[in-house]
TIVO-2410 file (N, C-alpha, C; in nm, 3 decimals):
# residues 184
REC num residu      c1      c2      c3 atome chaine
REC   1      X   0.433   2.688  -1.661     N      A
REC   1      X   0.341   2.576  -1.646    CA      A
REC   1      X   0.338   2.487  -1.770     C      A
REC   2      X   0.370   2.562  -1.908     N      A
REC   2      X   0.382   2.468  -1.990    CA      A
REC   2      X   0.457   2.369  -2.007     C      A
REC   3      X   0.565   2.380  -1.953     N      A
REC   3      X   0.709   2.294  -1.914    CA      A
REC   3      X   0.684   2.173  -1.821     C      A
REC   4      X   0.593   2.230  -1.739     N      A
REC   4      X   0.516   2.101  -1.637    CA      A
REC   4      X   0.445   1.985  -1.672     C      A
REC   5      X   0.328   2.052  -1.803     N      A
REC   5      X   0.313   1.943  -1.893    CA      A
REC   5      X   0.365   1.869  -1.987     C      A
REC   6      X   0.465   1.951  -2.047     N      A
REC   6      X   0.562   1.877  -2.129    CA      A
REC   6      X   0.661   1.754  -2.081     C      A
REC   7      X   0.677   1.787  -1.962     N      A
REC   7      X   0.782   1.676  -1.836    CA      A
REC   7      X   0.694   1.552  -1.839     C      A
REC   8      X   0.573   1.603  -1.777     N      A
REC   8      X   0.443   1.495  -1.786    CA      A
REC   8      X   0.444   1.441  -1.834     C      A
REC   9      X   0.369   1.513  -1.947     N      A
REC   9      X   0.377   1.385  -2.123    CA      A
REC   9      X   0.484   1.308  -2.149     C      A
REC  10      X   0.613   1.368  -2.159     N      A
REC  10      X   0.746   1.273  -2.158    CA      A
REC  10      X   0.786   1.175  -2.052     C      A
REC  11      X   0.733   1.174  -1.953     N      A
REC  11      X   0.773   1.060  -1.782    CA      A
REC  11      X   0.713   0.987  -1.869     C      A
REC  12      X   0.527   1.015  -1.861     N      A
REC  12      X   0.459   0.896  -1.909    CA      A
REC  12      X   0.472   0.822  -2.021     C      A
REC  13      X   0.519   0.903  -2.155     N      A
REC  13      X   0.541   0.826  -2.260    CA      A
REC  13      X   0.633   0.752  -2.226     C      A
REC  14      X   0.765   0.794  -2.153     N      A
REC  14      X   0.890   0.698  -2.115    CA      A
REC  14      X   0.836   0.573  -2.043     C      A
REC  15      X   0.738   0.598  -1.946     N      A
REC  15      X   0.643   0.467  -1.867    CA      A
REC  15      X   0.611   0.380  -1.955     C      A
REC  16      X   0.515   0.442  -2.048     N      A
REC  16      X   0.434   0.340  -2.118    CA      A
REC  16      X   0.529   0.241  -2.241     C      A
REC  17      X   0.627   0.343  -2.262     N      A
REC  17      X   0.729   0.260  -2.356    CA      A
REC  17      X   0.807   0.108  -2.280     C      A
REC  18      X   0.857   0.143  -2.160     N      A
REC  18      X   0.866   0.033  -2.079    CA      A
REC  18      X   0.807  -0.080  -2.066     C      A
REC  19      X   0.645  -0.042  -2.002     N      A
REC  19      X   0.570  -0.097  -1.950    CA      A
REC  19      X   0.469  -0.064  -2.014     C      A
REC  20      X   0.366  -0.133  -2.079     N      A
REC  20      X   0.226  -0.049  -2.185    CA      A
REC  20      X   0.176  -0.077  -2.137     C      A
REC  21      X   0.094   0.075  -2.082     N      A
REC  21      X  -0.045   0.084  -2.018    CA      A
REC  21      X  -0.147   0.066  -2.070     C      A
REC  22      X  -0.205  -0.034  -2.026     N      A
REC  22      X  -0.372  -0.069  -2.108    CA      A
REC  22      X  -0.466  -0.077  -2.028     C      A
REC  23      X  -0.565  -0.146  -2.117     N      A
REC  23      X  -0.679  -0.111  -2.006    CA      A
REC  23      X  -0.708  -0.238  -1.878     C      A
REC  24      X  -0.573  -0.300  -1.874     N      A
REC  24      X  -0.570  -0.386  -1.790    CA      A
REC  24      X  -0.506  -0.331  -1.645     C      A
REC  25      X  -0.417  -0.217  -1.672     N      A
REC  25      X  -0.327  -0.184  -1.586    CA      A
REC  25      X  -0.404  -0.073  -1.567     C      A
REC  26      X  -0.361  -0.088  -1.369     N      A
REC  26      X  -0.413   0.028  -1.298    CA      A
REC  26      X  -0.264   0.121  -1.239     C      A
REC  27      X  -0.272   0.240  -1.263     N      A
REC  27      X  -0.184   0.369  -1.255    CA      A
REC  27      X  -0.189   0.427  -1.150     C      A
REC  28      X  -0.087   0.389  -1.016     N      A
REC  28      X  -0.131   0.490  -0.929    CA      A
REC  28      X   0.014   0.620  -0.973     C      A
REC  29      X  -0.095   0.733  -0.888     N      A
REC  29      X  -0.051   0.870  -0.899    CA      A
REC  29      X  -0.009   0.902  -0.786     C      A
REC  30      X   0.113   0.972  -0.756     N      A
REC  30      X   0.130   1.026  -0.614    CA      A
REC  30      X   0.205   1.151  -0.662     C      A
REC  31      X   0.133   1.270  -0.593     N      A
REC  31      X   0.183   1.397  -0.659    CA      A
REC  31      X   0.179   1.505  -0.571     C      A
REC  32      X   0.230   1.555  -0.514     N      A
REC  32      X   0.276   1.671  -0.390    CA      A
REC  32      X   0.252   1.837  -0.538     C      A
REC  33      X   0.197   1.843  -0.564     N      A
REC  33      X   0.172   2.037  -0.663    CA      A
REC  33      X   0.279   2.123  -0.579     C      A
REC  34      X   0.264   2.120  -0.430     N      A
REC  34      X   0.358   2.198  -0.374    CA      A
REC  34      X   0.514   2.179  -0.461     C      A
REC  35      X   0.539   2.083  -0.444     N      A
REC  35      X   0.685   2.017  -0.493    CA      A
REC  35      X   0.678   2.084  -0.615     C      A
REC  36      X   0.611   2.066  -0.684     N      A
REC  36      X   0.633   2.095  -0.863    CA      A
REC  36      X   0.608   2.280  -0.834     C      A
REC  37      X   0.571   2.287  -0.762     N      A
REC  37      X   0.642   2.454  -0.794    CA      A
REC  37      X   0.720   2.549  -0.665     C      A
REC  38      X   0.763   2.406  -0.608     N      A
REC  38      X   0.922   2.463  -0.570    CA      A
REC  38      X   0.914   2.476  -0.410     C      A
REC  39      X   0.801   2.505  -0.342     N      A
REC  39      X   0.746   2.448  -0.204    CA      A
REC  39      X   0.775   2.322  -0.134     C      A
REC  40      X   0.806   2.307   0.007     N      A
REC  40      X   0.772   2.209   0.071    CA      A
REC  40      X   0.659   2.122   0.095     C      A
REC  41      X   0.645   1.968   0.068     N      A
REC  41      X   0.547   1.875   0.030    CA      A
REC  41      X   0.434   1.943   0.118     C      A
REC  42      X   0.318   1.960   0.066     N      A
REC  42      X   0.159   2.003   0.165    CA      A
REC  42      X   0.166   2.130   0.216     C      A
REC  43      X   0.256   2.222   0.142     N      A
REC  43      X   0.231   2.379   0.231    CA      A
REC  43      X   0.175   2.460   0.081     C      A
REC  44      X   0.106   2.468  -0.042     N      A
REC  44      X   0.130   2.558  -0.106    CA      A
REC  44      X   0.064   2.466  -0.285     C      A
REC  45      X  -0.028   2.383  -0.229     N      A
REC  45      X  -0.113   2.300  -0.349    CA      A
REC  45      X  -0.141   2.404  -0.432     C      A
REC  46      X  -0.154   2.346  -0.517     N      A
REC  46      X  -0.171   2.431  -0.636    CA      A
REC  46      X  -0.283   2.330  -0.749     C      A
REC  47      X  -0.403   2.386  -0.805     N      A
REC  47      X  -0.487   2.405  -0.889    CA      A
REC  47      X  -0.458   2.333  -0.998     C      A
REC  48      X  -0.409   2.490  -1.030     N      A
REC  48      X  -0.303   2.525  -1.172    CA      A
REC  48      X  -0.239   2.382  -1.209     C      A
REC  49      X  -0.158   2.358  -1.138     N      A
REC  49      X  -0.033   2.216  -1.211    CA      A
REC  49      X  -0.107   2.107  -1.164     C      A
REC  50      X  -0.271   2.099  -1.099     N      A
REC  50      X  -0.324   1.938  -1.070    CA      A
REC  50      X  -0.362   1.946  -1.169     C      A
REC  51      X  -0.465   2.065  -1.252     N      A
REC  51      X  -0.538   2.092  -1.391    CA      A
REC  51      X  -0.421   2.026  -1.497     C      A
REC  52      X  -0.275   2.086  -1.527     N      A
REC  52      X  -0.213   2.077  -1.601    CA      A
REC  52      X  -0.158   1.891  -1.594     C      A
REC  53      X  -0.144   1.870  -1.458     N      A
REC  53      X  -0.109   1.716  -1.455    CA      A
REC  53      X  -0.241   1.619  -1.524     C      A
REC  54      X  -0.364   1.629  -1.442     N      A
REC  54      X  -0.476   1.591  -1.534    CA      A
REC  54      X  -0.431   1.556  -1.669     C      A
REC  55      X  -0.495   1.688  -1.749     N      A
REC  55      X  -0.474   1.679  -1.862    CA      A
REC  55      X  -0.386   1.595  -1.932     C      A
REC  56      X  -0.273   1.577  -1.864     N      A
REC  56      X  -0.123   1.515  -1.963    CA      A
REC  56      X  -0.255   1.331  -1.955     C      A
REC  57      X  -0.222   1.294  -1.789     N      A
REC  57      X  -0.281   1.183  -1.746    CA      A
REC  57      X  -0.423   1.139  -1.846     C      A
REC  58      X  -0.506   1.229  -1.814     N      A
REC  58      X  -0.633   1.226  -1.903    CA      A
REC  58      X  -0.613   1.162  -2.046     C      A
REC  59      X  -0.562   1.244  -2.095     N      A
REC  59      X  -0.472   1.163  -2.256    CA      A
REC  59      X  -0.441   1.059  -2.241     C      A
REC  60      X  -0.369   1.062  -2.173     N      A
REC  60      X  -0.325   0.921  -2.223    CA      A
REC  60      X  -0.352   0.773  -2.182     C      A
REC  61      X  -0.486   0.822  -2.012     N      A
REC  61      X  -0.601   0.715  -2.061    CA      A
REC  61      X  -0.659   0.682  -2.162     C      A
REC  62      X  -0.714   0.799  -2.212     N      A
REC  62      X  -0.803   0.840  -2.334    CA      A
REC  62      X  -0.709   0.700  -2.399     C      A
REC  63      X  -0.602   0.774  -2.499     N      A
REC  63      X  -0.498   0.717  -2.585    CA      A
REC  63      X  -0.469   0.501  -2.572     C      A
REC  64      X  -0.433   0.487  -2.415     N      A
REC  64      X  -0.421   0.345  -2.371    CA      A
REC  64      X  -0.528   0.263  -2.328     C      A
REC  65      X  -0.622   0.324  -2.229     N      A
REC  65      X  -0.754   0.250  -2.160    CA      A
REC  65      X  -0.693   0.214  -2.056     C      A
REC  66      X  -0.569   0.304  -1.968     N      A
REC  66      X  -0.512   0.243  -1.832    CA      A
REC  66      X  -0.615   0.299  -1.758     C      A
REC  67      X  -0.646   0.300  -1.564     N      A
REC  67      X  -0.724   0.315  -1.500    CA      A
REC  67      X  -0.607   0.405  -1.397     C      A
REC  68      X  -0.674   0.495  -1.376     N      A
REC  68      X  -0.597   0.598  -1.277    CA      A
REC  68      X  -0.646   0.584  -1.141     C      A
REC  69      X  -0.549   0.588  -1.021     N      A
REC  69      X  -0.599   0.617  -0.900    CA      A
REC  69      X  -0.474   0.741  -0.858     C      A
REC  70      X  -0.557   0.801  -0.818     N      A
REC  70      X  -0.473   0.914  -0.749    CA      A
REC  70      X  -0.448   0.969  -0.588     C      A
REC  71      X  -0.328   0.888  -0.526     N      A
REC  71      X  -0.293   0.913  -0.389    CA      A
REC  71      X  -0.358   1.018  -0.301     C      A
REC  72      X  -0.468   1.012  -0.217     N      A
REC  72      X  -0.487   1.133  -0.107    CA      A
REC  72      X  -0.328   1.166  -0.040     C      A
REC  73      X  -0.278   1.308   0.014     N      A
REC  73      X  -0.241   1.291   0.088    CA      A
REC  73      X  -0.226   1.241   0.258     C      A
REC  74      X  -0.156   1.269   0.315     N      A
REC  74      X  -0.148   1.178   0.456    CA      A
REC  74      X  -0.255   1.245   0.517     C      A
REC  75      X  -0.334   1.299   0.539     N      A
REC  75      X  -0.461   1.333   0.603    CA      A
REC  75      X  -0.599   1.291   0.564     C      A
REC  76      X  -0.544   1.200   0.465     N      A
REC  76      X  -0.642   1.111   0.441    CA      A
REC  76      X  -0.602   0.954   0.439     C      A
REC  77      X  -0.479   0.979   0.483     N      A
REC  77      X  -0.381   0.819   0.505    CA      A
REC  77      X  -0.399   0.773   0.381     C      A
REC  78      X  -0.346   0.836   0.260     N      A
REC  78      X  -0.284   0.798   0.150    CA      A
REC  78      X  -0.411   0.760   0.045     C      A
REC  79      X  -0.547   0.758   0.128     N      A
REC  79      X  -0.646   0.698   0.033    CA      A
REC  79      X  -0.635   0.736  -0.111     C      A
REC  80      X  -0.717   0.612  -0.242     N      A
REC  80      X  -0.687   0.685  -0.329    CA      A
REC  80      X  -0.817   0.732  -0.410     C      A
REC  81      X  -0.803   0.805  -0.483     N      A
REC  81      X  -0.944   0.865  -0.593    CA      A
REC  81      X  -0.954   0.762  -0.703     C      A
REC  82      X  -1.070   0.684  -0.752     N      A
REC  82      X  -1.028   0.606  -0.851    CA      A
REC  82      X  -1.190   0.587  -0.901     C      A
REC  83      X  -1.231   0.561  -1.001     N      A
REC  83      X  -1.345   0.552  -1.068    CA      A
REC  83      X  -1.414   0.448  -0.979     C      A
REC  84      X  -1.551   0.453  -0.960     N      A
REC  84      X  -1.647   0.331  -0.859    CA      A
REC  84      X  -1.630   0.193  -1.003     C      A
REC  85      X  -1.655   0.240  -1.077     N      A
REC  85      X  -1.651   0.092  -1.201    CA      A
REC  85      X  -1.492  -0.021  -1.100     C      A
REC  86      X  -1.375   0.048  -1.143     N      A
REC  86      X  -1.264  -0.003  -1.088    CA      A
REC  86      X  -1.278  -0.074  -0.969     C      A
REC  87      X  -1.293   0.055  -0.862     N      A
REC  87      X  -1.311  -0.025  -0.702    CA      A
REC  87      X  -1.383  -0.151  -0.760     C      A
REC  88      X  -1.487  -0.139  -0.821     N      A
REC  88      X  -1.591  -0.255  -0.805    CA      A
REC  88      X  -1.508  -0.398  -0.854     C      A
REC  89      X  -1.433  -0.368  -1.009     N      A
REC  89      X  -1.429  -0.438  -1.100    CA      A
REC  89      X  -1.301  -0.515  -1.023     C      A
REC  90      X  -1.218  -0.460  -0.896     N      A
REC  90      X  -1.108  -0.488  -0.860    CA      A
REC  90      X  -1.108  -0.556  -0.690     C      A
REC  91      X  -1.231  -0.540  -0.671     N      A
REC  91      X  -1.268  -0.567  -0.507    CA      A
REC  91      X  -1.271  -0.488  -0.428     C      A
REC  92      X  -1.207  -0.359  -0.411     N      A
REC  92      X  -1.203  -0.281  -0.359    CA      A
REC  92      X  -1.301  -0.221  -0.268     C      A
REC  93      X  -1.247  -0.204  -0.112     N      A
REC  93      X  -1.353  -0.128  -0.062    CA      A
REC  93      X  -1.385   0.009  -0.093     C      A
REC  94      X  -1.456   0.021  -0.084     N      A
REC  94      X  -1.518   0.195  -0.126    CA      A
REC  94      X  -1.546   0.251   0.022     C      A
REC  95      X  -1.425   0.394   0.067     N      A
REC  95      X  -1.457   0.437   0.197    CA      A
REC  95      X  -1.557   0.549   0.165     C      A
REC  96      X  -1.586   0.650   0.265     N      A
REC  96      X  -1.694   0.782   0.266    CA      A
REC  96      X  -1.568   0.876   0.275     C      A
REC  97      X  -1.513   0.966   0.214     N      A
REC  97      X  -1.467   1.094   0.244    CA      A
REC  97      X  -1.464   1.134   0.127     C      A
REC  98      X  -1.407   1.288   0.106     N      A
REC  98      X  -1.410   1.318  -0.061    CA      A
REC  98      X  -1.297   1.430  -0.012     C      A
REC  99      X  -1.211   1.458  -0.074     N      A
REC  99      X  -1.087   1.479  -0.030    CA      A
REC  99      X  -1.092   1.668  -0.090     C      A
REC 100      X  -1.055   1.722   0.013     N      A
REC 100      X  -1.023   1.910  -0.028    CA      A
REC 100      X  -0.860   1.907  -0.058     C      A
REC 101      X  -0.890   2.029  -0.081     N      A
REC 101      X  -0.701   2.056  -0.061    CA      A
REC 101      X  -0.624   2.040   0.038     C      A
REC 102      X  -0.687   2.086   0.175     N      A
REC 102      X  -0.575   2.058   0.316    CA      A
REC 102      X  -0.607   1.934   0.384     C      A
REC 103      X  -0.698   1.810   0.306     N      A
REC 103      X  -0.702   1.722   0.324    CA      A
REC 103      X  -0.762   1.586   0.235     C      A
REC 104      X  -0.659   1.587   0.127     N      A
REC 104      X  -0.656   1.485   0.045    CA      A
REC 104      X  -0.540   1.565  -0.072     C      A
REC 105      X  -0.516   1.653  -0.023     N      A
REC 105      X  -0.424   1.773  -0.188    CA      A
REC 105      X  -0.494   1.813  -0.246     C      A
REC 106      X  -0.418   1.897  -0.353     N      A
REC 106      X  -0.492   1.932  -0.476    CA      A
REC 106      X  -0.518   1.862  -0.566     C      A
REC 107      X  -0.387   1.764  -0.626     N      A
REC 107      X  -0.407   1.637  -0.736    CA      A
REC 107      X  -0.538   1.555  -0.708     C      A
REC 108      X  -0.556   1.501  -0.575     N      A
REC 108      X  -0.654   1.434  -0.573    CA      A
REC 108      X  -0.769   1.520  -0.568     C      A
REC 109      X  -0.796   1.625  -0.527     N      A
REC 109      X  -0.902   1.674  -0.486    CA      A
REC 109      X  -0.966   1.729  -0.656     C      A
REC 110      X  -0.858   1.750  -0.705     N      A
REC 110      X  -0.887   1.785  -0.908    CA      A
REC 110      X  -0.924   1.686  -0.951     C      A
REC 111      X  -0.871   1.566  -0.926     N      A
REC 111      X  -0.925   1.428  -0.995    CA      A
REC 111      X  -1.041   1.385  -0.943     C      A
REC 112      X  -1.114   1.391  -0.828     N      A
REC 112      X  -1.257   1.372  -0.777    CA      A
REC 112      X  -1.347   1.481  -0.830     C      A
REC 113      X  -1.291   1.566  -0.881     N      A
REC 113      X  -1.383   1.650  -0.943    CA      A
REC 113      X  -1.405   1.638  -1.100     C      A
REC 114      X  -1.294   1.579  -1.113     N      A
REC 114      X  -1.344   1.557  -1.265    CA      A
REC 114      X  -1.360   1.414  -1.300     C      A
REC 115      X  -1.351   1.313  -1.262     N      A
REC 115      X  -1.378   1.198  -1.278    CA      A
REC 115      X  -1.476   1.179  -1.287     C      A
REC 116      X  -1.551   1.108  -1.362     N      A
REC 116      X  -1.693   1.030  -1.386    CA      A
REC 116      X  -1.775   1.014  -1.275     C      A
REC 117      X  -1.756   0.923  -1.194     N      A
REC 117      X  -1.778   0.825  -1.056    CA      A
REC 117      X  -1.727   0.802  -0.926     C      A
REC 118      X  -1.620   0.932  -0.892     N      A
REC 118      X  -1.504   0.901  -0.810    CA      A
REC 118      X  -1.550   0.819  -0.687     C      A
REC 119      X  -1.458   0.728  -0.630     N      A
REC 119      X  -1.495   0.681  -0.464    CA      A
REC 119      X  -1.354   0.681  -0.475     C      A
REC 120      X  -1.343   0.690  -0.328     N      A
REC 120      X  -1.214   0.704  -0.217    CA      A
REC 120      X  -1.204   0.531  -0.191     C      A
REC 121      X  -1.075   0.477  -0.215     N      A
REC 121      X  -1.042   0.323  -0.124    CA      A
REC 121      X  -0.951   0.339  -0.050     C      A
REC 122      X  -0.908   0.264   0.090     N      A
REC 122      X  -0.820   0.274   0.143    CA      A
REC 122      X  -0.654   0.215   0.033     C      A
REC 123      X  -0.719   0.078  -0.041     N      A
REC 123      X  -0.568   0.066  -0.026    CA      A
REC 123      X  -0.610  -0.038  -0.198     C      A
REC 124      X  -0.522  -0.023  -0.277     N      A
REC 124      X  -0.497  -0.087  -0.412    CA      A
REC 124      X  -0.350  -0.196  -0.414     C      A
REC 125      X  -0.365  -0.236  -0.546     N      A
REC 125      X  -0.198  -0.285  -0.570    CA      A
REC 125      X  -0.263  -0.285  -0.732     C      A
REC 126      X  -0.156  -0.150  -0.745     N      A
REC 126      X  -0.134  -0.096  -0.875    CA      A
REC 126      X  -0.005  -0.154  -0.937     C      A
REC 127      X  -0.031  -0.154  -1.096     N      A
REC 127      X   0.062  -0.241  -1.211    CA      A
REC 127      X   0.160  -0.150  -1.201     C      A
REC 128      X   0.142  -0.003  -1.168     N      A
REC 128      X   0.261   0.087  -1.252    CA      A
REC 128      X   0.197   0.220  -1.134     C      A
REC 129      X   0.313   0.283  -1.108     N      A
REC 129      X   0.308   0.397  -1.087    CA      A
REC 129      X   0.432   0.512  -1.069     C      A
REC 130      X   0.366   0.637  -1.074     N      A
REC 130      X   0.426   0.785  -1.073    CA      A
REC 130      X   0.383   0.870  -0.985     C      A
REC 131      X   0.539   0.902  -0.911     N      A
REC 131      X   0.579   0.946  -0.786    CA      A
REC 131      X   0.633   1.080  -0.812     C      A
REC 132      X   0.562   1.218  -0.783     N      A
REC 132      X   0.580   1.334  -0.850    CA      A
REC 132      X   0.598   1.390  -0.710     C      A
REC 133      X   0.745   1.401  -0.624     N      A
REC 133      X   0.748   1.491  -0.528    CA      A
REC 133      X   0.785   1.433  -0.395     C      A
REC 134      X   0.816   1.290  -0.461     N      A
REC 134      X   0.856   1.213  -0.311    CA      A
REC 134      X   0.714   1.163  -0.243     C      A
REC 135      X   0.576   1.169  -0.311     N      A
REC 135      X   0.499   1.118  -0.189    CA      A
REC 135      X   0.488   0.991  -0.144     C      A
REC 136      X   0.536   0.903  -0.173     N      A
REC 136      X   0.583   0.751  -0.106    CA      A
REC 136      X   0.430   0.677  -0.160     C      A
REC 137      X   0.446   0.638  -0.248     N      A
REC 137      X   0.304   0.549  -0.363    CA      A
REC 137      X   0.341   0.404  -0.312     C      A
REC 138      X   0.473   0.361  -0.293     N      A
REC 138      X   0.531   0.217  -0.272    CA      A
REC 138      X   0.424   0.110  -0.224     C      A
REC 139      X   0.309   0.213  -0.108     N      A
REC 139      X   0.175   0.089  -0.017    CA      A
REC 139      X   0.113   0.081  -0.181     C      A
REC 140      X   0.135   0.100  -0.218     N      A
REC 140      X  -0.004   0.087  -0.326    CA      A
REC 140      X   0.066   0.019  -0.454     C      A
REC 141      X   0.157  -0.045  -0.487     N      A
REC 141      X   0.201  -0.124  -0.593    CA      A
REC 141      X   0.221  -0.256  -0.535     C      A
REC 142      X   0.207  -0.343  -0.651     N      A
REC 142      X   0.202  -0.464  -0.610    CA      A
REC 142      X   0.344  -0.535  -0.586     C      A
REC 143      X   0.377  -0.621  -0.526     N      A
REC 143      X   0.486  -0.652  -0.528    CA      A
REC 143      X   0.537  -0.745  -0.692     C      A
REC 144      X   0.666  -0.723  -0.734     N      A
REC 144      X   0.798  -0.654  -0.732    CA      A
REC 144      X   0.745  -0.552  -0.801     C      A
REC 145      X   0.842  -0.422  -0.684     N      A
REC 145      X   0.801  -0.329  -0.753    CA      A
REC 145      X   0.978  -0.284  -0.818     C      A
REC 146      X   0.975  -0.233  -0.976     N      A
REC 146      X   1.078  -0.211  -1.013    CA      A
REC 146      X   1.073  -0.081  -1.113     C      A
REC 147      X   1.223  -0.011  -1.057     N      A
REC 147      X   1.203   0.110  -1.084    CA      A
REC 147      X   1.260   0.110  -1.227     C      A
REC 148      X   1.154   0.213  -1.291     N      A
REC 148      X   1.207   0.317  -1.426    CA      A
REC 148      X   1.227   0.407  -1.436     C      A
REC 149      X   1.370   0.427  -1.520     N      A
REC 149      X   1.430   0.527  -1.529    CA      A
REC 149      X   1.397   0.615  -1.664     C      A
REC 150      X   1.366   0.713  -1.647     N      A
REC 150      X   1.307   0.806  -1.782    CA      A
REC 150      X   1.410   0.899  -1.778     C      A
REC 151      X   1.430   1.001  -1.895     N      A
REC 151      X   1.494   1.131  -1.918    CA      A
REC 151      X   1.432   1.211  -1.905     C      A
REC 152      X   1.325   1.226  -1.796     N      A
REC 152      X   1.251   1.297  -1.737    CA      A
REC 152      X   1.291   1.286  -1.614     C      A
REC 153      X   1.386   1.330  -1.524     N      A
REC 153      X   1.411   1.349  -1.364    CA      A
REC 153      X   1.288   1.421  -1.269     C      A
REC 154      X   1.236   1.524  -1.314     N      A
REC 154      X   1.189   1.590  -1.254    CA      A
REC 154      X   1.059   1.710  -1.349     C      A
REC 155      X   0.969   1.694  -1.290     N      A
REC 155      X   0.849   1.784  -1.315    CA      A
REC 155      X   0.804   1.874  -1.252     C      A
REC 156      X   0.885   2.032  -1.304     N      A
REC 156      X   0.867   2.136  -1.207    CA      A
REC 156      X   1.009   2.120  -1.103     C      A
REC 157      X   0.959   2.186  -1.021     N      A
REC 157      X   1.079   2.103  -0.946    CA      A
REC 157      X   1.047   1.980  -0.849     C      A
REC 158      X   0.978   1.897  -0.870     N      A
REC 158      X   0.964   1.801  -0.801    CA      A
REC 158      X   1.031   1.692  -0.827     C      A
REC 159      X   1.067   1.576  -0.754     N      A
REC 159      X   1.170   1.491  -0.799    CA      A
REC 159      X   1.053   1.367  -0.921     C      A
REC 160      X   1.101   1.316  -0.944     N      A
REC 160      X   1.001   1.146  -1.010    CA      A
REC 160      X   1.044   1.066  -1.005     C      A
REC 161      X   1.016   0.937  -0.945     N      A
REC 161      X   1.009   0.840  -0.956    CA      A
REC 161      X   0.882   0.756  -1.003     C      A
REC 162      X   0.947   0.640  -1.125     N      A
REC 162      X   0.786   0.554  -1.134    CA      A
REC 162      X   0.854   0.439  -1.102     C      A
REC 163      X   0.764   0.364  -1.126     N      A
REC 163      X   0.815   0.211  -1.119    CA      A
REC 163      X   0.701   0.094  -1.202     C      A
REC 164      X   0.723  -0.023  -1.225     N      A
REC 164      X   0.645  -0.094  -1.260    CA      A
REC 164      X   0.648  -0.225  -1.201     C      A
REC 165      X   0.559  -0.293  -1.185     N      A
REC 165      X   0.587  -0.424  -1.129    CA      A
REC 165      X   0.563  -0.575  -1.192     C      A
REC 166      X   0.596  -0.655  -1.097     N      A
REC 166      X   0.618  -0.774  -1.222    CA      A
REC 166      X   0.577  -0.892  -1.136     C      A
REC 167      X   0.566  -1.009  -1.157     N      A
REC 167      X   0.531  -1.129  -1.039    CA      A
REC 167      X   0.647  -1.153  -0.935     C      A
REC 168      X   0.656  -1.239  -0.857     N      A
REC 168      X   0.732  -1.248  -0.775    CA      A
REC 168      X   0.825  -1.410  -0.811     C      A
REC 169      X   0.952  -1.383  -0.847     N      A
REC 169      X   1.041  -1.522  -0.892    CA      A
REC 169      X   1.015  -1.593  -0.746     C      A
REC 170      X   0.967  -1.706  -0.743     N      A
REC 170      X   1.010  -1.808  -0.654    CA      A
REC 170      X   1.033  -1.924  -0.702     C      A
REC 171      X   1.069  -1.973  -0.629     N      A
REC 171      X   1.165  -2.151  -0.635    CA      A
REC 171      X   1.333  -2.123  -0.574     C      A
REC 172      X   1.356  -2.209  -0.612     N      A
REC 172      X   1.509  -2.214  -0.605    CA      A
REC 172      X   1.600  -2.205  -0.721     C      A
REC 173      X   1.725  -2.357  -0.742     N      A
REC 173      X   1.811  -2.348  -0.866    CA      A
REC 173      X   1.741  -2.424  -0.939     C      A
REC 174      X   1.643  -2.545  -0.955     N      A
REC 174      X   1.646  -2.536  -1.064    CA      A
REC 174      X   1.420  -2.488  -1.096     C      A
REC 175      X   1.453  -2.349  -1.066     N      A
REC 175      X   1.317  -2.311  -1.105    CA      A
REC 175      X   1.320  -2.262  -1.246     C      A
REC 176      X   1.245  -2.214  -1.319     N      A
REC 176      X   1.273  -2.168  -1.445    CA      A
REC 176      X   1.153  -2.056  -1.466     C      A
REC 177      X   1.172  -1.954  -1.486     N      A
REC 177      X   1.115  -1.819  -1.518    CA      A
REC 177      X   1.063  -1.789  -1.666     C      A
REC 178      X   1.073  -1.874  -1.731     N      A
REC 178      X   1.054  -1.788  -1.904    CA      A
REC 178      X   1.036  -1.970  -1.962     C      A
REC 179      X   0.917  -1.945  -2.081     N      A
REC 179      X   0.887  -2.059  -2.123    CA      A
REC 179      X   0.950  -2.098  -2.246     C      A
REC 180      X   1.029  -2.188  -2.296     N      A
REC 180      X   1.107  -2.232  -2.392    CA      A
REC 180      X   1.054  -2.305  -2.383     C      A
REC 181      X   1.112  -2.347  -2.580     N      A
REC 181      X   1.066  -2.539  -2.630    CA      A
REC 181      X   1.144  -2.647  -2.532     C      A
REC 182      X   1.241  -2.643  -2.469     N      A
REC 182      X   1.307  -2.700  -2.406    CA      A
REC 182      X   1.224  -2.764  -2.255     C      A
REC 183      X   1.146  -2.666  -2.205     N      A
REC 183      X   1.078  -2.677  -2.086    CA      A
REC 183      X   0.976  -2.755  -2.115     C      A
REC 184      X   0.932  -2.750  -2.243     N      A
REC 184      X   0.746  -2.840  -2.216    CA      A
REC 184      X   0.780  -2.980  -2.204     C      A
***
């Protein structure tokens, strides 16, 4: 289990080096525990590695001032756990459920328990997120979403993917993306 947090700490530092999480950026989490210790996604949650994922996460709010939401699983149709300040500060509706293990996971169901204020929303568009196990986070980032690559593959045995996102280029040829002395 110590190895689980160590993966942790290193995805995210690799994230935040990318992309710096502050207290502007909201973090979604999508994390299958089954996966990280070697189980098929939702048969075999585990405590143990939501406690140990926490912790890494916890820090390094603490450390940045990013805002965490953490994916229900599909029996709660993906809702996520996220502080009531946020929902509020972000528009968000605030639904009624509070998520167990065989219906919301363990990750989320650890993070409503230790969070300040938790409420459940159906649906966000998060700056950045981490995909621990394949659980498909993609509804919940904003568009473009673009992937990062860390020297962290995998936590436990679960696969990772994060990604971060960025505005959306439109125009045509002669649009221009980046502000130079040339442009004003």
């Amino acid at each position: 289990m110590e190895t689980v947090g160590q993966q942790a700490r290193g995805a995210l530092e690799d994230l935040h080096q990318v992309f710096p999480l502050t207290n502007q950026v909201l973090l979604v989490i999508g994390t299958s525990t089954s996966e990280v210790v070697g189980s098929h996604i939702g048969s075999n949650g585990s405590y143990e590695v939501a406690e140990i994922l926490y912790k890494a996460l916890y820090d390094l709010q603490q450390k940045t001032g990013v805002k965490l939401a953490f994916q229900c699983c599909e029996h709660l149709n993906r809702a996520l756990v996220i502080e009531e300040e946020t929902a509020k500060e972000r528009g968000y509706e605030i639904v009624s459920a509070i998520p167990v293990r065989k219906a919301g996971g363990a990750m989320a169901t650890y993070a409503f328990s230790k969070m300040k204020h938790p409420v459940l929303v159906e649906e966000i568009e998060a700056e950045a997120g981490i995909d621990i196990g394949d659980t498909l986070i993609g509804m919940h980032l904003k568009k473009v979403a673009v992937p990062i690559r860390s020297t962290v593959t995998s936590i436990g045995e679960a696969h990772l993917t994060m990604a971060k996102t960025r505005p959306k280029l439109i125009g045509g040829v002669r649009a221009v993306y980046e502000k130079t002395c040339e442009h004003e």
